[in-house]
C-alpha positions in Angstrom: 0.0 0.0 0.0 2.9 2.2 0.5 4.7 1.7 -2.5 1.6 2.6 -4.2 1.0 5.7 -2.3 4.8 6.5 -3.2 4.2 6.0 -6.8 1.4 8.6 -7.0 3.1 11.1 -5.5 6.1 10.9 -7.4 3.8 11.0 -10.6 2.6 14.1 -9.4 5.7 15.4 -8.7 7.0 14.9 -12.4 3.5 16.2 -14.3 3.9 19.4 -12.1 7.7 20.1 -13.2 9.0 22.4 -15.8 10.3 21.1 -18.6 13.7 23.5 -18.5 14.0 24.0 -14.8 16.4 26.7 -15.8 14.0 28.9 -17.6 12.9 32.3 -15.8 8.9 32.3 -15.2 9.1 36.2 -15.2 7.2 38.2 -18.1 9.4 41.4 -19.6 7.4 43.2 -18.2 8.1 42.2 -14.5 12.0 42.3 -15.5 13.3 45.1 -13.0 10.4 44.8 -10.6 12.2 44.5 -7.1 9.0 43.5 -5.4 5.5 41.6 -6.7 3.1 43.8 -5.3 1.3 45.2 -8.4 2.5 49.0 -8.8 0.1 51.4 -9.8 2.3 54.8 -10.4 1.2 57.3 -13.5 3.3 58.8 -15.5 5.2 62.2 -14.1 4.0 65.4 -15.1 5.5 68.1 -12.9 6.3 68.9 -9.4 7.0 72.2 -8.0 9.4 72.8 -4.5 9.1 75.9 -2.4 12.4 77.1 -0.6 12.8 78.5 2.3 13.4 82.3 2.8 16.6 82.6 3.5 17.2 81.0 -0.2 19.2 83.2 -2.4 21.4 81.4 -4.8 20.4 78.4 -6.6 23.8 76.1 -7.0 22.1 73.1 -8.4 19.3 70.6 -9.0 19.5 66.8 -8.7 17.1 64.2 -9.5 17.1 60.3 -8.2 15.3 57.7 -10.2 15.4 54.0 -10.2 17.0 52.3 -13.4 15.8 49.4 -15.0 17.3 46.5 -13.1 16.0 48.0 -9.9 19.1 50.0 -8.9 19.2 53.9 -7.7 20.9 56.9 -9.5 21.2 60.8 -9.6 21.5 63.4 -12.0 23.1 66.9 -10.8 23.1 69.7 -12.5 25.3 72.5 -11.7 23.3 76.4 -11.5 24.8 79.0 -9.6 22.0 81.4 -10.5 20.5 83.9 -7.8 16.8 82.6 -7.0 13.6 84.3 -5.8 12.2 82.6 -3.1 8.5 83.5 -3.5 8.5 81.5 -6.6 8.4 77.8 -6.6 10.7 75.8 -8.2 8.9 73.4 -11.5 10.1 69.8 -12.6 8.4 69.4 -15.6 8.4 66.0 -18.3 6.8 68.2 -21.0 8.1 68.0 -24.9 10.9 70.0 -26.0 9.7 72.6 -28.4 10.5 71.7 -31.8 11.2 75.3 -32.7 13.4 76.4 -29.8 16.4 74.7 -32.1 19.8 76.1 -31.4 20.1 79.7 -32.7 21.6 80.3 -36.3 24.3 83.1 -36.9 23.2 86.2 -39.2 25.3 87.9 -41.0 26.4 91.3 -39.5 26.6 94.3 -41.4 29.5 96.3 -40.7 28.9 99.7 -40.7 31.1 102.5 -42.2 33.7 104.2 -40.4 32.8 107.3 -41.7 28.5 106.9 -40.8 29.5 105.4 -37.4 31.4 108.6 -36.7 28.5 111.2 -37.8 25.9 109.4 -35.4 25.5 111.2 -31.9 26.5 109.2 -29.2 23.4 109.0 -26.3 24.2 111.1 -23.7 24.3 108.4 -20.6 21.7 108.5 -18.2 21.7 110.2 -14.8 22.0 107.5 -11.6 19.6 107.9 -9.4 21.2 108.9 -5.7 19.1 107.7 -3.4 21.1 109.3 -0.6 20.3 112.8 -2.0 17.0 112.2 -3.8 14.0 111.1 -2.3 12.1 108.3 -5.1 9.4 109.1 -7.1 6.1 108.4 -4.7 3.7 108.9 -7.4 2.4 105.3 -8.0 -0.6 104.3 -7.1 -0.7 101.5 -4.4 2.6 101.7 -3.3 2.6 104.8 -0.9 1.3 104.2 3.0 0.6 106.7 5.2 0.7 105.8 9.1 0.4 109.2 10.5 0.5 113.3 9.6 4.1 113.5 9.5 5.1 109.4 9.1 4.5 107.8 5.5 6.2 105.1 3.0 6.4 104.6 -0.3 7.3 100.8 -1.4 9.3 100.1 -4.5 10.4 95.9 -4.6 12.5 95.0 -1.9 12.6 99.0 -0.8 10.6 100.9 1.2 11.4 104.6 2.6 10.2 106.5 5.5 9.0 110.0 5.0 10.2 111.6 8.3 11.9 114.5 9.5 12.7 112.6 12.5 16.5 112.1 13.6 17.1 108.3 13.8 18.1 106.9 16.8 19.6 103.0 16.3 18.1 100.1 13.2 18.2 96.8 14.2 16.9 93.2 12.9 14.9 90.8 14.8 14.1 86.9 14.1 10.7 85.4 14.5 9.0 86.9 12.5 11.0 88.9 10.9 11.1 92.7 11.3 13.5 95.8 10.6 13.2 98.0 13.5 14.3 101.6 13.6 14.0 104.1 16.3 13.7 108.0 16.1 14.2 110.5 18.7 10.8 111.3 19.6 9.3 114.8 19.4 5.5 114.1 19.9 4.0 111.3 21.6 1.9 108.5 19.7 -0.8 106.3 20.1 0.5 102.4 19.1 -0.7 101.6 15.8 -0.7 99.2 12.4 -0.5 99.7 8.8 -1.0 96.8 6.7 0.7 96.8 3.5 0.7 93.2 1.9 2.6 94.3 -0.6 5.7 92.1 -0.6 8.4 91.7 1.1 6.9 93.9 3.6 4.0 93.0 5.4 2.6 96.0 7.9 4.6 98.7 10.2 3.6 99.3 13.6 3.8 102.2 15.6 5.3 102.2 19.1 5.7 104.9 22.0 8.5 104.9 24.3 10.3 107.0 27.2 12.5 109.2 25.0 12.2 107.6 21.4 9.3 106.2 19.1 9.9 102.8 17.1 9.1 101.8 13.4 8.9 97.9 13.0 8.5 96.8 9.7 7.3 93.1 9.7 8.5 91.0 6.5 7.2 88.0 4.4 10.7 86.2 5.0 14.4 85.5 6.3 16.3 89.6 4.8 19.5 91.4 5.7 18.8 94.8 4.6 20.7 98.2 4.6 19.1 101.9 5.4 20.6 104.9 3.8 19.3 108.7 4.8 18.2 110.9 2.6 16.7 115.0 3.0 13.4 113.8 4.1 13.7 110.1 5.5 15.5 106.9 4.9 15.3 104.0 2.5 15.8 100.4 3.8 16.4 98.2 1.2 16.5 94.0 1.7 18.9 91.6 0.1 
């Protein structure tokens, strides 16, 4: 009764084997699969990154993807551009344009010696001192005024402050972030806030002390800044 028992089994056996023991039962399509759980990615599209704000300069980019036989490499690209953090960064898969080829030399007319000398030469233009001139405050939306004698005018990453005030010390502070400046106080003042959501700068708020008054300017972000006077006030201007 054994043997018999033994004999089925080993019938069984040899129906259920392969006839080349050494040939792979993986599909090509399973070829660089490190795992057998089904994967359901889509394809990429794009993917944007925010930096922080104390980002400045961009040095480079690097991308990790997973090769074909299941291994794991990187791609760096060198930059070394200057960045602005308020804009995201964008990976994107789409098509290169079949137009933006490489660009084709033109010819270049010379011109003659004796034309090129009869033209008039542009008279350079006049650099802009902010130390001596106060900016142009005529655009709409971008001048703030917190009191009588106490306004600003926002241009980018500046912003002056109409005073005739004598400052008294400018400091930075960390979290938030704010530019505070102190002027020897003539007058007293109530406390007070100007919003300006106009970035970077956020609002200024008013602040009554013993022998001074204080200006803090809160920002969007991580700034160094410098402030130059001018007849009239002072410009701070971020970096």
């Amino acid at each position: 009764m054994q043997k018999i028992l033994w004999l089925f089994l080993s019938l069984a056996v040899i129906l259920e084997a392969r006839e080349n023991p050494f040939e792979t039962n993986m599909s090509p399509q399973d070829v660089g699969q490190t795992t057998q759980i089904k994967e359901e990615r889509t394809d990429f599209v794009n993917a944007s990154l925010t930096l922080p704000s104390s980002a400045r300069i961009l040095k480079s980019a690097s991308v990790t993807f997973q090769n074909l036989d299941g291994s794991i490499s990187e791609e760096v690209v060198g930059i070394e551009k200057n960045i602005d953090w308020h804009l995201p960064l964008i990976l994107s898969n789409a098509k290169a344009d079949a137009n933006a080829s490489s660009p084709i030399a033109l010819p270049v007319n010379v011109p003659d010696s004796k034309k090129s000398a009869e033209k008039k030469v542009p008279a350079p233009k006049e650099e802009k001192i902010t130390s001596l001139i106060a900016p142009n405050t005529n655009v709409e939306g971008s001048t703030f005024k917190l009191i009588d004698n106490l306004s600003f005018y926002i241009n980018q990453n500046e912003i002056t402050i109409f005073t005739k005030d004598t400052k008294v010390r400018d400091f930075l502070i960390a979290d938030p972030y704010k530019v505070v400046v102190d002027f020897k106080k003539v007058n007293s003042y109530a406390t007070r806030t100007l919003d300006f959501k106009k970035a970077p700068f956020i609002s200024a708020t008013l602040g009554d002390h013993d022998d001074f008054y204080r200006i803090a300017i809160l920002l969007d972000g991580h700034y160094r800044y410098d402030i130059e006077a001018f007849k009239g006030g002072y410009i701070i201007k971020l970096k």
